[in-house]
C-alpha positions as CSV (number, residue, x, y, z in Angstrom):
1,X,-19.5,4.8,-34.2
2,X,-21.8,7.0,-32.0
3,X,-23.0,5.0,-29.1
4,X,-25.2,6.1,-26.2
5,X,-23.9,4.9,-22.9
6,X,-26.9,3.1,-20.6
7,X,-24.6,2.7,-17.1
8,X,-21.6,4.4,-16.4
9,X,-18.3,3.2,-17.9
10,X,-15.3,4.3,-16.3
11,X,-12.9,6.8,-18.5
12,X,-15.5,6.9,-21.0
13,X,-18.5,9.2,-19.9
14,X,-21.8,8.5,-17.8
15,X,-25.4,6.8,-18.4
16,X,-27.0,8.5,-21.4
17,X,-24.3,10.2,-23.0
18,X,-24.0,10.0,-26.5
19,X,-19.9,9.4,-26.8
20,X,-17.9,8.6,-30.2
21,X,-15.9,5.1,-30.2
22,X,-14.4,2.9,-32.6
23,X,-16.9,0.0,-34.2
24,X,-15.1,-2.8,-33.0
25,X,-15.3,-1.6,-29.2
26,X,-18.9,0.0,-29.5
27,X,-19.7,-3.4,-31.2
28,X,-18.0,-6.3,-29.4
29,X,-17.7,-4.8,-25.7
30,X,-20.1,-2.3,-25.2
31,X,-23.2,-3.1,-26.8
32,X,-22.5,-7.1,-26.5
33,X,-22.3,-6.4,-22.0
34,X,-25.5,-4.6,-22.5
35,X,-23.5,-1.0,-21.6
36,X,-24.1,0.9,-24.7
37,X,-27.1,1.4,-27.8
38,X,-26.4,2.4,-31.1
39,X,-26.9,6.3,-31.3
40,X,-30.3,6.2,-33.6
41,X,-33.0,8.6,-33.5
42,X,-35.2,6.1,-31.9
43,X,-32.9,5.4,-29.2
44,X,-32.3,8.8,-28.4
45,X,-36.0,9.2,-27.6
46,X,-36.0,6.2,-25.8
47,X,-32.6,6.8,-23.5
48,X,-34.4,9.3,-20.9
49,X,-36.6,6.4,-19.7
50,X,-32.9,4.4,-18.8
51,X,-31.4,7.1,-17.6
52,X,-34.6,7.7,-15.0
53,X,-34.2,3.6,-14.1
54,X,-31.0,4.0,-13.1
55,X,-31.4,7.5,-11.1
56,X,-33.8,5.3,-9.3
57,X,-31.4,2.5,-9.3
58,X,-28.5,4.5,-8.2
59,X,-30.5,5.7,-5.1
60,X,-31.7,2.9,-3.7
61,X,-28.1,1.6,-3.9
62,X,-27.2,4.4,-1.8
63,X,-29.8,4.0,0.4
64,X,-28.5,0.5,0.9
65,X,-25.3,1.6,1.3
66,X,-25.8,4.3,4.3
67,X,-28.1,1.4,5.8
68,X,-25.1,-0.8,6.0
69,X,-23.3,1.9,7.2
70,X,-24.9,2.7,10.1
71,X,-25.4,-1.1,10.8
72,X,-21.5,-1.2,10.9
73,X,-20.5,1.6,13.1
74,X,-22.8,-0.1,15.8
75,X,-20.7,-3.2,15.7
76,X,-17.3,-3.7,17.3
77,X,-15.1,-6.5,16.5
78,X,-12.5,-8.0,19.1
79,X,-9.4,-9.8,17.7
80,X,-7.5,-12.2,19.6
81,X,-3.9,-12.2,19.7
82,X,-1.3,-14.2,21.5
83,X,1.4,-11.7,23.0
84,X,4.6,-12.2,24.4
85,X,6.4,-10.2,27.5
86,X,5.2,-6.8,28.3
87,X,2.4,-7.6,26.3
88,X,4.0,-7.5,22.7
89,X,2.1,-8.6,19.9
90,X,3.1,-12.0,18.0
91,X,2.3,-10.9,14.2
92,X,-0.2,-8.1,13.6
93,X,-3.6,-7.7,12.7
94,X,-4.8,-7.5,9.2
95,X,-7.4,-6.1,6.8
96,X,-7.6,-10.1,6.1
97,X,-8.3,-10.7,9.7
98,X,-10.5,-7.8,9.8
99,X,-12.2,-9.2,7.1
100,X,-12.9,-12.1,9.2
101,X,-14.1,-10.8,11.8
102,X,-17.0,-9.4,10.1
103,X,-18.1,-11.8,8.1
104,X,-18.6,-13.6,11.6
105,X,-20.8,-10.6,12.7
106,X,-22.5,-11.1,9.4
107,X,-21.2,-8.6,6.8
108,X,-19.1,-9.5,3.4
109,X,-16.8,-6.8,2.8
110,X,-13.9,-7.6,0.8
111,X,-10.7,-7.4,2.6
112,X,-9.6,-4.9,0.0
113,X,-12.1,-2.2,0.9
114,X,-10.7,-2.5,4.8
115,X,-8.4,0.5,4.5
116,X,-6.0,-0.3,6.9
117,X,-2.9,1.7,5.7
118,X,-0.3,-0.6,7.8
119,X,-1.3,-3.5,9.9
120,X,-2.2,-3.2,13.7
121,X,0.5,-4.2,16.1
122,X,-0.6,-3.6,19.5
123,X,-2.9,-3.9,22.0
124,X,-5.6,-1.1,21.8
125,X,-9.1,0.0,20.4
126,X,-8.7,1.7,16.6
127,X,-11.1,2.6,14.5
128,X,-10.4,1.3,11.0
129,X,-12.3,3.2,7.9
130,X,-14.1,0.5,5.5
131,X,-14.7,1.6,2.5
132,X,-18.2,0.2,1.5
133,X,-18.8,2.0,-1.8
134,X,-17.3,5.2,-4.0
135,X,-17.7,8.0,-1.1
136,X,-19.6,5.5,1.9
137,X,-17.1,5.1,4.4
138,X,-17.7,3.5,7.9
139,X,-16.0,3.8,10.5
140,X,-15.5,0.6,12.2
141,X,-14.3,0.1,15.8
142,X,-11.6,-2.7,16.7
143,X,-10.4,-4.1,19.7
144,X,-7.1,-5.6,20.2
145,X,-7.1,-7.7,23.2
146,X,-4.6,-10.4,24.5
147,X,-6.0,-14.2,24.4
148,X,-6.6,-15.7,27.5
């Protein structure tokens, strides 16, 4: 079954391709989320306007994205820890904690899009990359400071 593709679908090709797939997937998973058309000559035509709307829709996205960006690499969030003799960290700071911390400041990023390759376990500023979409990274800065 020919189908043409109206958003991207991962490992399979991009908005307004005409791709090939078996009639049970084109049927009950592609065309039933509202992903795919039937390949007909009327919806050939008719697959340039949807592929315009989401051009448009793809950039305003981005827009949003470098907006929120920016917004973030103003911010800096301080996390609190309890530390022992010559100022050693009990337990570590997280991409959980991170997580945390901005939703205080206002921003709902998912703790798995802080990419904080191992967890923070000392006292210090870092600046922790947050991945906000496929190639938007911010740059957010964190302070690690001992709780009073």
């Amino acid at each position: 079954m020919k189908v043409i593709l109206k958003d991207d679908v991962e490992k399979l090709g991009k908005c307004g391709e005409v791709v090939e797939v078996k009639d049970g997937y084109g049927r009950n998973f592609l065309i039933a989320k509202n992903l795919a058309i039937p390949a007909t000559k009327g919806n050939l035509k008719a697959i340039e306007e949807v592929t315009k709307q989401k051009q448009i829709r793809d950039l305003k996205k981005k827009r949003h994205e470098e907006r929120l960006k920016i917004q973030m690499e103003k911010i800096s969030c301080t996390a609190e820890v309890r530390v022992g003799e010559e100022d050693r960290v009990f337990g570590s700071v997280t991409a959980q904690d991170i997580s945390e911390l901005l939703k205080e400041k206002g921003f709902e990023i998912d703790r798995h899009k802080i990419l904080l390759e191992t967890p923070i376990k000392a006292l210090g500023v870092y600046t922790v990359p947050v991945k906000i979409s496929g190639d938007v990274v911010a740059n957010l800065k964190v302070w690690v400071v001992k709780k009073q």
